[in-house]
N, C-alpha and C positions, 0 to 999 in steps of 0.2 A: 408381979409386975402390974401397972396398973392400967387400966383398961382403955382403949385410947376411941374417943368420940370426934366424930368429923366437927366441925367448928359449922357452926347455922349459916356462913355465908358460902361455903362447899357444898350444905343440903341444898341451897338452893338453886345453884348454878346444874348439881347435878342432876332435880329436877327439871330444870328448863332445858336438859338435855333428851330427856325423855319424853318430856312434850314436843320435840322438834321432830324429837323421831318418831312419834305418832303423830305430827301433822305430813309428815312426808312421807308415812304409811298412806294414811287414808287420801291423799294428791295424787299418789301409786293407782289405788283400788277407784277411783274416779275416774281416771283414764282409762284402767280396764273396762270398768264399768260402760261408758261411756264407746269402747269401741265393740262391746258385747251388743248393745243397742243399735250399733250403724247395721253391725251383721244380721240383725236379727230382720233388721227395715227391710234391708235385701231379699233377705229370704221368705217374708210374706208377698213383695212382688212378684219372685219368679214363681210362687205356688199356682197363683191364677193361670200365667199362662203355660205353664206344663201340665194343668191340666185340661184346657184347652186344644194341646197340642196333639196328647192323649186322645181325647176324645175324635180329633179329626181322624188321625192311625186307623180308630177302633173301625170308625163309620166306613174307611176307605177299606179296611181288610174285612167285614160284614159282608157287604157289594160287591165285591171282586171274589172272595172265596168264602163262599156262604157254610162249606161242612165244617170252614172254625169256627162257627157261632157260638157254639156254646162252651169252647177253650177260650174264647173271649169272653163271655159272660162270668165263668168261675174269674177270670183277674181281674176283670171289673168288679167283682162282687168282694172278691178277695182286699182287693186296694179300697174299694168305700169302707169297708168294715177296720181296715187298719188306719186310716187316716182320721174314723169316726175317736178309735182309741187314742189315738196322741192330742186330738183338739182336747178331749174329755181329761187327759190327763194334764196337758195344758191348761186348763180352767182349775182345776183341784190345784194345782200347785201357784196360781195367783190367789186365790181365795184362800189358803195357807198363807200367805207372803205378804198379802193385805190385809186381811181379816176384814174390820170394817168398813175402810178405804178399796174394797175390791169393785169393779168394775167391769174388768172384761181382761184376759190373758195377755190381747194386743196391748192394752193400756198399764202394764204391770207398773205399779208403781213402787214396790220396796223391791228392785234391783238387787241389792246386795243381802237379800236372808239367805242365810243358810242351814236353813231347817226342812224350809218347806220339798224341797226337792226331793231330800232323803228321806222323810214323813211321808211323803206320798209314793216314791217310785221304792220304797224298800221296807214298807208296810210289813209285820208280820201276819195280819189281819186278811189284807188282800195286795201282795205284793204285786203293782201294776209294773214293774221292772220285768220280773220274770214271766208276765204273761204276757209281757210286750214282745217278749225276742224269740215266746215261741211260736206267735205270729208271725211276725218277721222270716220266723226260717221256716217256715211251712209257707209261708208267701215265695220265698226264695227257691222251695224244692220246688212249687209249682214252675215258676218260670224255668226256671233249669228243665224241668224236663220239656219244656217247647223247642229249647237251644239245642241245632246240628251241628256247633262249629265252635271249636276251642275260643275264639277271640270273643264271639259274645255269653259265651260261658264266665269267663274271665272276667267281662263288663258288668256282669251280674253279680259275679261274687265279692268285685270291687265297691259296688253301690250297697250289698244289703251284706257284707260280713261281719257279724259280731261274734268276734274272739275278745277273750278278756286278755287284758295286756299283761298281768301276773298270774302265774300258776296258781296262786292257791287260794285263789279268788272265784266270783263269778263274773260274766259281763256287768251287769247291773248294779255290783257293791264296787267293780271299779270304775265304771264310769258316774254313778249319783251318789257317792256316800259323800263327797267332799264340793259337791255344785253350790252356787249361789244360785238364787232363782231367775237371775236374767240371763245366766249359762243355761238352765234347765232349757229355759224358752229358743235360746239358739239350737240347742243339741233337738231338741223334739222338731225343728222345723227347718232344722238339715236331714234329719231321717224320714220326715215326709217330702222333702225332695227326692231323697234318692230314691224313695219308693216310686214317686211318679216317673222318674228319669229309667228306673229300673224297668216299669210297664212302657215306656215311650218304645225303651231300647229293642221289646222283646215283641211287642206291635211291629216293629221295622222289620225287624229281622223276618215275623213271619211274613210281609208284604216284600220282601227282597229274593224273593224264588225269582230265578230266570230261565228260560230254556236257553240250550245248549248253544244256539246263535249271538246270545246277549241281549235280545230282543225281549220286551217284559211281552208278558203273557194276557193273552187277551181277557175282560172280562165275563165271554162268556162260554169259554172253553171250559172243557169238561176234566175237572182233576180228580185224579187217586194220591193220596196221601201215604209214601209209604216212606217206614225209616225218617219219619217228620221233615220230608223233601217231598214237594208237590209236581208229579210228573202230568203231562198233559195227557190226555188222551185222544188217539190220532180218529181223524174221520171217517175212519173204516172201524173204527170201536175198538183199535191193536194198543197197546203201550210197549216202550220200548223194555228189550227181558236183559237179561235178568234184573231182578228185585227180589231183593230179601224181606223180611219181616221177621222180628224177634219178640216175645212175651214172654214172661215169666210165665208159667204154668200155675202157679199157687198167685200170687197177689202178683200188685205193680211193686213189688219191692225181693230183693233179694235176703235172705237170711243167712249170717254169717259162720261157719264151720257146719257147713250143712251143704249136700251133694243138691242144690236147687233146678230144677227141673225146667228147662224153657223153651220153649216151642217155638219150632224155625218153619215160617211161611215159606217158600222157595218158588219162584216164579222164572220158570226157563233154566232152571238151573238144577241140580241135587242138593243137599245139604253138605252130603260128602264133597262137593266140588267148592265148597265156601273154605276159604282159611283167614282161620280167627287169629284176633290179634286182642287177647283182652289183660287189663291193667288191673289189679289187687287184688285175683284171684287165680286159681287152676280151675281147670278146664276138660272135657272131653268131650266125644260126641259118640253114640250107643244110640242104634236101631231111628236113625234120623233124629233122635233129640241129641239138645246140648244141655249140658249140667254144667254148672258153674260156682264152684266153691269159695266165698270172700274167705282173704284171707284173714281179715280182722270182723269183730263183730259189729263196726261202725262205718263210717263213709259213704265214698261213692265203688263203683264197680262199671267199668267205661268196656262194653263188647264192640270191634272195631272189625268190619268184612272185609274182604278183597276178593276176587278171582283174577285167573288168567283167561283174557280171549281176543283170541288172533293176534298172540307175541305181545301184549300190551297185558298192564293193570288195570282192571276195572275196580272202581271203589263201590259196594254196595250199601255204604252208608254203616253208620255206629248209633249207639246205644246206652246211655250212660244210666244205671238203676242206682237207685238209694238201698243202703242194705242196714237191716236192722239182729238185733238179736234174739233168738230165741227165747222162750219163755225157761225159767227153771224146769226139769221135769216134777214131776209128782209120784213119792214112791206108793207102791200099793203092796198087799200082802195075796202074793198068789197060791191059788187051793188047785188040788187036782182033777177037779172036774169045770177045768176053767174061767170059774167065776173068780174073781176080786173084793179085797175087803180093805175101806181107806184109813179106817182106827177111829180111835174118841167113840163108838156107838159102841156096848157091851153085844160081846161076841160070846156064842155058844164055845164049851170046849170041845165039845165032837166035831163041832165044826173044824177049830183050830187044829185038831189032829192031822186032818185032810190037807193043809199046807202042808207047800211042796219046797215056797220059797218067795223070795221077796223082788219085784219088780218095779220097773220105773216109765215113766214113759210122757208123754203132750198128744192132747189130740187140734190142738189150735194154735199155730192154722194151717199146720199139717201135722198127719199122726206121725210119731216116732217113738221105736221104742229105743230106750236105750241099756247099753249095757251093764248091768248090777254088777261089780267088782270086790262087795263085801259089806258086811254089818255086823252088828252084834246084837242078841236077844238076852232082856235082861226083864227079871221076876223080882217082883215085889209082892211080899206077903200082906194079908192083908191088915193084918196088923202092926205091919215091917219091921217085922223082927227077923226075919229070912230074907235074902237076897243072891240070889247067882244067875251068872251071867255064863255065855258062851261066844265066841269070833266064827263068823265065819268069812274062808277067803274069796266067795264065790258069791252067787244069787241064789243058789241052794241053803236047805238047812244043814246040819253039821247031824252024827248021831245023838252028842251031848244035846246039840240046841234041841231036837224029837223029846231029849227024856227031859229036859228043864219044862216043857210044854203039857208033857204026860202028868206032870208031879203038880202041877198049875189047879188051883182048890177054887173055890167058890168065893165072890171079892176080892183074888189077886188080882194084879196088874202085871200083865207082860209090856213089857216096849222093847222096838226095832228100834234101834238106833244106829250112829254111826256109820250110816248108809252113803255109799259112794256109789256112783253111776257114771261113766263115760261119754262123752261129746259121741256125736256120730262116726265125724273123724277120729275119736282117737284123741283129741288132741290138749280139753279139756276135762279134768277130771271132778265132777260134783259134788258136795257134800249135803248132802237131803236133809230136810225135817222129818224127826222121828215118830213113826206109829206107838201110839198107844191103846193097848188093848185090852182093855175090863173085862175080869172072865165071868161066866156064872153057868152055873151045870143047869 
């Protein structure tokens, strides 16, 4: 059959279909463009004055309650240093976008590239994406821990939350992999809003302590800060009791499948007479302290008081900690005169006789040991030509593993392997890196 060719007056019609639709693409991408630029005009006016607005907060909660001077100074220091980031990252991505034609970020003039944003904020070199949002949330846990109250909690995690929008992503490849550069310019100078919206918020919040009348608090009344609620102190030197105080006993952060140890201030009250109300974790209380087990090894961890006195509720304030995970343990090879040995350094065999068995354990940033639940010891000749191995189901050695150890020559190689060790709880079971042991007599 024979092959059938469009006729040159169809070529051309169907050409100048194509051209139509690429001028009514790029009439599309001009109006975007074009209403990217209005948002963006916006957003360098209201920078000025929320920082302005900022700065009044700061100066009015300085002067009024002088012991947060220096909770004010880290978000001040916090907020210059992230806003110094996004201007600097804002210049690198017009000076990408213009190249010769660059100028200044305000003045971007190649609007529609879409290189320079992904080139700069997803860098393999120095990916400023990702060191952008770990600022951001370390800016974010600061302010959260000043917040005593779910709704400016809330306001906080609405202005500085970056979640990526698909699972299998990160924040930073889904929000810059696919920007032109006058979106790069809006998105950077809406997240230096919220930053400052974020510090206005959290300024207020701490200037909005009232006492108990609704009456604001004078400026030269004498405060204790407790439970991040500012109680006055009365003119006989009394504050009203009870008051709790809670800290972690190891750091400001919780560790997750771990019995964390936190120390309960009680003021007019016992600890025993506190009843706790805490959310993503279990709980008890033993010899005046409280222990508090997150239930995941990430999040938050919210510890919430109450008492009863005279037939009513008293609220003695909450406590909300960041909880992070534990380190891996570190296995070691335990001898019977209780010293330890970590492997890789060639080891005596009289020495090795003396193991007893193989341990695990962290000494930072608390000691723990944890439970060996089994490994296996395996011999390599030094020629390797001979190889055996033994299991054992414990932290002990086995009889077999004593004689694979005794038969152990000059230049073999023992190694531990297979080494599993137990969460505190129980609840996580590890699989270690293995000891290797160079022998020589």
């Amino acid at each position: 059959m024979a092959e059938y060719r469009l006729p040159p007056r169809q070529k051309m019609i169907n050409l100048v279909y194509v051209i139509l639709i690429a001028m009514l693409a790029i009439n599309i991408s001009a109006d975007t463009l074009d209403t990217y630029s209005l948002l963006n005009r916006g957003l360098r006016q209201r920078a000025g004055s929320l920082g302005q607005y900022g700065d009044r907060l700061r100066d009015s909660l300085v002067s009024t309650v002088p012991h947060l001077t220096r909770a004010v100074h880290v978000i001040d220091s916090m907020t210059a240093d992230l806003i110094t980031d996004i201007e600097s990252a804002k210049e690198e991505t017009a000076k990408a976008a213009d190249g010769k034609k660059y100028v200044s970020a305000d003045e971007l003039r190649s609007l529609e590239d879409l290189n320079a944003v992904p080139d700069v904020m997803l860098s393999a070199i120095r990916p400023r994406g990702a060191m952008l949002k770990a600022k951001v949330e370390a800016f974010r846990d600061t302010l959260l821990a000043e917040a005593s109250d779910s709704i400016t909690e809330a306001l906080l995690l609405s202005c500085l939350s970056l979640e990526a929008d698909k699972k299998l992503t990160s924040w930073e490849k889904g929000v810059f992999t696919s920007m032109p550069a006058i979106g790069g310019m809006v998105y950077m100078n809406t997240l230096r809003e919220n930053v400052l919206i974020a510090r206005a918020i959290t300024y207020q919040h701490l200037l909005g302590t009232r006492t108990e009348s609704g009456e604001e608090e004078q400026a030269d009344a004498r405060y204790v800060l407790i439970n991040h609620d500012q109680k006055i102190v009365d003119a006989d030197g009394t504050i009203e009791v009870p008051v709790v105080s809670i800290t972690p006993h190891i750091e400001s952060v919780l560790y997750g499948e771990f019995d964390n140890p936190v120390d309960v201030l009680a003021v007019g009250i016992s600890p025993e007479e506190i009843d706790y109300e805490v959310s993503g974790a279990r709980h008890f209380l033993r010899d005046g302290m409280l222990y508090v087990c997150p239930l995941s090894s990430s999040g938050t961890v919210r510890v919430g008081m109450h008492c009863e006195r005279k037939g009513k509720t008293v609220d003695l304030g909450s406590r909300t900690f960041r909880v992070r995970q534990l380190p891996v343990p570190s296995p070691l090879v335990r001898f019977s005169d209780g010293t330890s040995y970590a492997g890789t350094v060639p080891v005596e065999k009289s020495r090795l006789l003396k193991m007893s068995g193989i341990s695990a354990g962290i000494s930072e940033p608390v000691k723990i040991v944890y439970e060996v639940t089994g490994f296996e010891t395996v011999l390599v000749s030094k020629g390797g030509e001979k190889v055996l191995s033994a299991v054992s189901g414990s932290s002990e050695l086995t009889a077999e593993q004593k004689r694979i150890i005794e038969g152990a020559e000059n230049g073999d190689k023992l190694y531990f392997t297979g080494i599993s060790a137990k969460s505190p709880n129980g609840a996580t079971v590890y699989r270690l890196a293995p000891i290797s042991a160079p022998v020589y007599e």
